[in-house]
C-alpha positions as CSV (number, residue, x, y, z in Angstrom):
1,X,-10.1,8.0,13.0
2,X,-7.4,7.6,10.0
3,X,-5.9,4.2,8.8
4,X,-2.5,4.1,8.8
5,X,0.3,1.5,7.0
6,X,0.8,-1.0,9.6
7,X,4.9,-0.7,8.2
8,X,4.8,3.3,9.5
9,X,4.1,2.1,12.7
10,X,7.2,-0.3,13.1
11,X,5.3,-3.8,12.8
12,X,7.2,-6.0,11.0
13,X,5.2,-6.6,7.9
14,X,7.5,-4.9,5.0
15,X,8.1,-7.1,1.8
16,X,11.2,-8.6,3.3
17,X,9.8,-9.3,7.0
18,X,11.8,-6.2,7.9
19,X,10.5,-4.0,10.6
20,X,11.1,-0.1,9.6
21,X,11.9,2.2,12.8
22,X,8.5,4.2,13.5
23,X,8.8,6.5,10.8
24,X,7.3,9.0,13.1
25,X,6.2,10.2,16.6
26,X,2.6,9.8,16.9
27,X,1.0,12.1,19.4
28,X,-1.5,11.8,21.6
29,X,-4.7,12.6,19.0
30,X,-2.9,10.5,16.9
31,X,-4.3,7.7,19.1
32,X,-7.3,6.6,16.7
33,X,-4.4,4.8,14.4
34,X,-5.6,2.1,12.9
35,X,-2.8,-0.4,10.9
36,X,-3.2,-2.3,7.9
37,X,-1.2,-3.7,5.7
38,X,-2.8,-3.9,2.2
39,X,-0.5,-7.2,0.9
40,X,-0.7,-9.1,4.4
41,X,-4.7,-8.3,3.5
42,X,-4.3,-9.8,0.3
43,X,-3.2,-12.9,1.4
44,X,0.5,-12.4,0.7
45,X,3.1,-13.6,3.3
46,X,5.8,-11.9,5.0
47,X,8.5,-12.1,3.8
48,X,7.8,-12.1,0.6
49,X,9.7,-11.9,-3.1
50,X,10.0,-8.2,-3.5
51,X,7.0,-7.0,-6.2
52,X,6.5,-4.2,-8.9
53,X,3.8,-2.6,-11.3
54,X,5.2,-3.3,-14.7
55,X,2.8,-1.4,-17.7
56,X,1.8,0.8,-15.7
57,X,0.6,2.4,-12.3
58,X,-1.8,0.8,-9.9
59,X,-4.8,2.7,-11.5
60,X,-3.7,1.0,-14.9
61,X,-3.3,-2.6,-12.6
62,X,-7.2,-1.7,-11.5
63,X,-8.1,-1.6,-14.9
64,X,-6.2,-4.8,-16.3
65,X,-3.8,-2.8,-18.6
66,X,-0.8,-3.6,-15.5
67,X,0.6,-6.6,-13.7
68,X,2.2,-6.6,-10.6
69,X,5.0,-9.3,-10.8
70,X,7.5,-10.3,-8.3
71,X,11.0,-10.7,-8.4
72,X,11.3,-14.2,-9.0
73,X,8.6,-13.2,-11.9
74,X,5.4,-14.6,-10.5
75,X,1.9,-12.7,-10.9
76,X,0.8,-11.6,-7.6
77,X,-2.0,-8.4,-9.4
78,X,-4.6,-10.8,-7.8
79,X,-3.0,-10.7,-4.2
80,X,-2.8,-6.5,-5.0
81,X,-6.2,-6.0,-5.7
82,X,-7.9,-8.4,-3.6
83,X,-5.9,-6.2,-0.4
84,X,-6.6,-2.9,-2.4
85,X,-10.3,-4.3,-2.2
86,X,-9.7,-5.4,1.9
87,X,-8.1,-1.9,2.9
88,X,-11.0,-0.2,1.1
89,X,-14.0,-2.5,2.8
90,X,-12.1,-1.7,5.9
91,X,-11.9,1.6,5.7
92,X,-16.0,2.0,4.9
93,X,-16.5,-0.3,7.4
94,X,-14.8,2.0,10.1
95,X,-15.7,4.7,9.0
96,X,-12.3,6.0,7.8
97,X,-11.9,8.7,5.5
98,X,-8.4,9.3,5.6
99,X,-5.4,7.1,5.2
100,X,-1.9,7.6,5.6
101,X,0.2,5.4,3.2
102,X,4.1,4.7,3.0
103,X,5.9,5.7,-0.4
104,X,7.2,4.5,-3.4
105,X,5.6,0.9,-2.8
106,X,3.5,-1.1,-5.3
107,X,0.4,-1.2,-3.2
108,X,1.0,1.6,-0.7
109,X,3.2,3.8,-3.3
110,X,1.3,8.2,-3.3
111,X,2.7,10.2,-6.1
112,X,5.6,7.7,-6.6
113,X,6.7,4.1,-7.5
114,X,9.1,2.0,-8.9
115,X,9.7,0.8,-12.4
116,X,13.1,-1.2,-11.9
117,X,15.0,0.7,-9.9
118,X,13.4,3.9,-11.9
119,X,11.1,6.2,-9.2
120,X,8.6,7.4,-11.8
121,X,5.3,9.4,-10.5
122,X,2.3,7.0,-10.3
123,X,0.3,5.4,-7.6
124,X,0.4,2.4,-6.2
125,X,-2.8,-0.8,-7.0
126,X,-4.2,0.4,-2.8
127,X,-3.5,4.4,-3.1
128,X,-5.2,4.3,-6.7
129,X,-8.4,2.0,-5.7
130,X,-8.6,3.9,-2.1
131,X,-8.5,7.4,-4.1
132,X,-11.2,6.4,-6.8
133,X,-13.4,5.8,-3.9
134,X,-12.7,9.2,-2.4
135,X,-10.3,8.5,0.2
136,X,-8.0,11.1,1.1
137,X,-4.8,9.5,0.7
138,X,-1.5,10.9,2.6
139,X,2.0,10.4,1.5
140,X,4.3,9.3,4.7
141,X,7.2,12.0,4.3
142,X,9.7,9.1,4.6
Protein backbone atom coordinates (compact mmCIF):
# COMPACT_ATOMS: atom_id res chain seq x y z
CA UNK A 1 0.00 0.00 0.00
CA UNK A 2 1.64 3.57 -0.95
CA UNK A 3 0.02 7.02 -0.01
CA UNK A 4 -0.44 9.10 -2.63
CA UNK A 5 -1.12 13.25 -2.99
CA UNK A 6 -4.79 13.30 -2.99
CA UNK A 7 -4.08 16.45 -5.87
CA UNK A 8 -2.29 13.50 -8.28
CA UNK A 9 -5.29 11.81 -8.20
CA UNK A 10 -7.56 14.75 -9.56
CA UNK A 11 -9.51 15.68 -6.17
CA UNK A 12 -9.92 19.05 -6.06
CA UNK A 13 -7.79 20.02 -3.09
CA UNK A 14 -4.80 22.16 -4.73
CA UNK A 15 -4.07 25.63 -2.97
CA UNK A 16 -6.44 27.42 -5.26
CA UNK A 17 -9.52 24.74 -5.01
CA UNK A 18 -8.28 23.76 -8.52
CA UNK A 19 -8.61 20.27 -9.52
CA UNK A 20 -5.38 19.01 -11.56
CA UNK A 21 -6.22 16.37 -14.47
CA UNK A 22 -4.97 12.89 -13.05
CA UNK A 23 -1.56 13.43 -13.50
CA UNK A 24 -1.37 9.77 -14.34
CA UNK A 25 -2.98 6.40 -15.34
CA UNK A 26 -3.08 4.31 -12.32
CA UNK A 27 -3.14 0.63 -13.12
CA UNK A 28 -4.68 -1.98 -11.66
CA UNK A 29 -1.87 -2.82 -8.75
CA UNK A 30 -1.95 0.63 -8.38
CA UNK A 31 -5.32 0.04 -6.54
CA UNK A 32 -3.94 0.25 -2.79
CA UNK A 33 -3.81 4.23 -3.45
CA UNK A 34 -4.37 5.90 -0.56
CA UNK A 35 -4.98 10.08 -0.86
CA UNK A 36 -3.98 12.66 1.47
CA UNK A 37 -3.52 15.95 1.32
CA UNK A 38 -0.95 17.14 3.84
CA UNK A 39 -2.46 21.07 4.20
CA UNK A 40 -6.26 19.87 4.07
CA UNK A 41 -4.61 17.60 7.18
CA UNK A 42 -3.36 20.60 8.69
CA UNK A 43 -6.36 22.27 9.07
CA UNK A 44 -5.92 24.66 6.05
CA UNK A 45 -8.93 25.27 3.75
CA UNK A 46 -9.37 24.96 0.17
CA UNK A 47 -8.93 27.38 -1.53
CA UNK A 48 -6.53 28.84 0.19
CA UNK A 49 -3.87 32.08 -0.23
CA UNK A 50 -1.15 30.49 -2.13
CA UNK A 51 2.01 29.72 0.58
CA UNK A 52 5.94 29.38 0.47
CA UNK A 53 9.06 28.36 2.55
CA UNK A 54 10.91 31.63 3.04
CA UNK A 55 14.69 30.95 4.98
CA UNK A 56 14.83 27.96 3.99
CA UNK A 57 13.57 24.35 2.96
CA UNK A 58 10.92 22.37 4.84
CA UNK A 59 13.73 20.49 6.90
CA UNK A 60 14.98 24.07 8.02
CA UNK A 61 10.75 24.86 8.73
CA UNK A 62 11.04 21.44 10.93
CA UNK A 63 13.68 22.80 12.72
CA UNK A 64 12.34 26.54 13.43
CA UNK A 65 15.08 28.24 11.21
CA UNK A 66 12.02 28.62 8.22
CA UNK A 67 8.52 30.02 8.02
CA UNK A 68 6.05 29.18 5.67
CA UNK A 69 4.09 32.39 4.90
CA UNK A 70 1.25 33.04 2.56
CA UNK A 71 0.69 35.41 0.01
CA UNK A 72 -1.29 37.73 1.75
CA UNK A 73 1.82 37.32 4.33
CA UNK A 74 0.19 35.31 7.11
CA UNK A 75 2.21 32.45 9.07
CA UNK A 76 0.61 29.22 8.26
CA UNK A 77 4.45 26.93 9.52
CA UNK A 78 1.88 25.70 12.18
CA UNK A 79 -0.77 24.48 9.64
CA UNK A 80 2.54 22.86 7.64
CA UNK A 81 3.86 20.90 10.37
CA UNK A 82 0.85 19.98 12.14
CA UNK A 83 -0.18 18.10 8.34
CA UNK A 84 3.49 17.02 7.94
CA UNK A 85 2.84 15.43 11.49
CA UNK A 86 -0.93 13.94 10.20
CA UNK A 87 0.53 12.48 6.87
CA UNK A 88 3.31 10.89 8.91
CA UNK A 89 0.82 9.33 11.84
CA UNK A 90 -1.11 8.19 8.91
CA UNK A 91 1.25 6.63 7.10
CA UNK A 92 2.53 4.43 10.42
CA UNK A 93 -0.82 3.92 11.13
CA UNK A 94 -1.37 2.13 7.75
CA UNK A 95 1.31 0.75 7.45
CA UNK A 96 2.72 2.78 4.45
CA UNK A 97 6.13 2.90 3.58
CA UNK A 98 6.10 4.67 0.52
CA UNK A 99 4.57 7.84 -0.68
CA UNK A 100 4.18 9.49 -3.81
CA UNK A 101 4.28 13.36 -3.54
CA UNK A 102 3.55 16.16 -6.18
CA UNK A 103 6.40 18.68 -6.94
CA UNK A 104 7.64 21.95 -6.39
CA UNK A 105 4.98 22.55 -3.52
CA UNK A 106 5.70 23.86 0.08
CA UNK A 107 4.44 20.78 1.88
CA UNK A 108 4.49 18.17 -0.90
CA UNK A 109 7.60 19.82 -2.93
CA UNK A 110 10.75 16.32 -3.59
CA UNK A 111 14.00 17.71 -4.77
CA UNK A 112 12.39 21.10 -5.64
CA UNK A 113 10.45 24.23 -4.35
CA UNK A 114 9.85 27.66 -4.77
CA UNK A 115 11.48 30.73 -3.33
CA UNK A 116 9.39 33.55 -5.20
CA UNK A 117 8.97 32.43 -8.42
CA UNK A 118 12.78 30.95 -8.10
CA UNK A 119 12.60 26.74 -8.30
CA UNK A 120 15.58 26.12 -6.08
CA UNK A 121 16.40 22.33 -4.84
CA UNK A 122 14.99 21.74 -1.41
CA UNK A 123 12.10 19.80 0.06
CA UNK A 124 9.10 20.68 1.04
CA UNK A 125 7.83 20.91 5.45
CA UNK A 126 5.75 16.88 4.55
CA UNK A 127 8.61 15.37 2.02
CA UNK A 128 11.34 16.55 4.69
CA UNK A 129 9.40 15.26 8.04
CA UNK A 130 8.09 11.98 5.95
CA UNK A 131 11.93 11.39 4.87
CA UNK A 132 13.53 11.80 8.43
CA UNK A 133 11.25 9.16 9.47
CA UNK A 134 12.38 6.87 6.68
CA UNK A 135 9.72 7.12 4.24
CA UNK A 136 10.53 6.60 0.82
CA UNK A 137 9.38 9.55 -0.76
CA UNK A 138 8.57 9.74 -4.78
CA UNK A 139 8.68 12.73 -6.86
CA UNK A 140 5.28 12.79 -9.28
CA UNK A 141 7.08 13.28 -12.76
CA UNK A 142 4.72 16.17 -13.38
Amino acid sequence: MRAISACLLGLACRYDGAQLPSCRTFKASDSKLIPLCPEQLGGLSTPRPKAQITGGDGYDVLDGKARVVTECSSDVTAQFIRGAEETLRLCRKLGIEEVILKSKSPSCGVGKIYHGETLVDGDGVTTALLRRNGLRVIRHPD
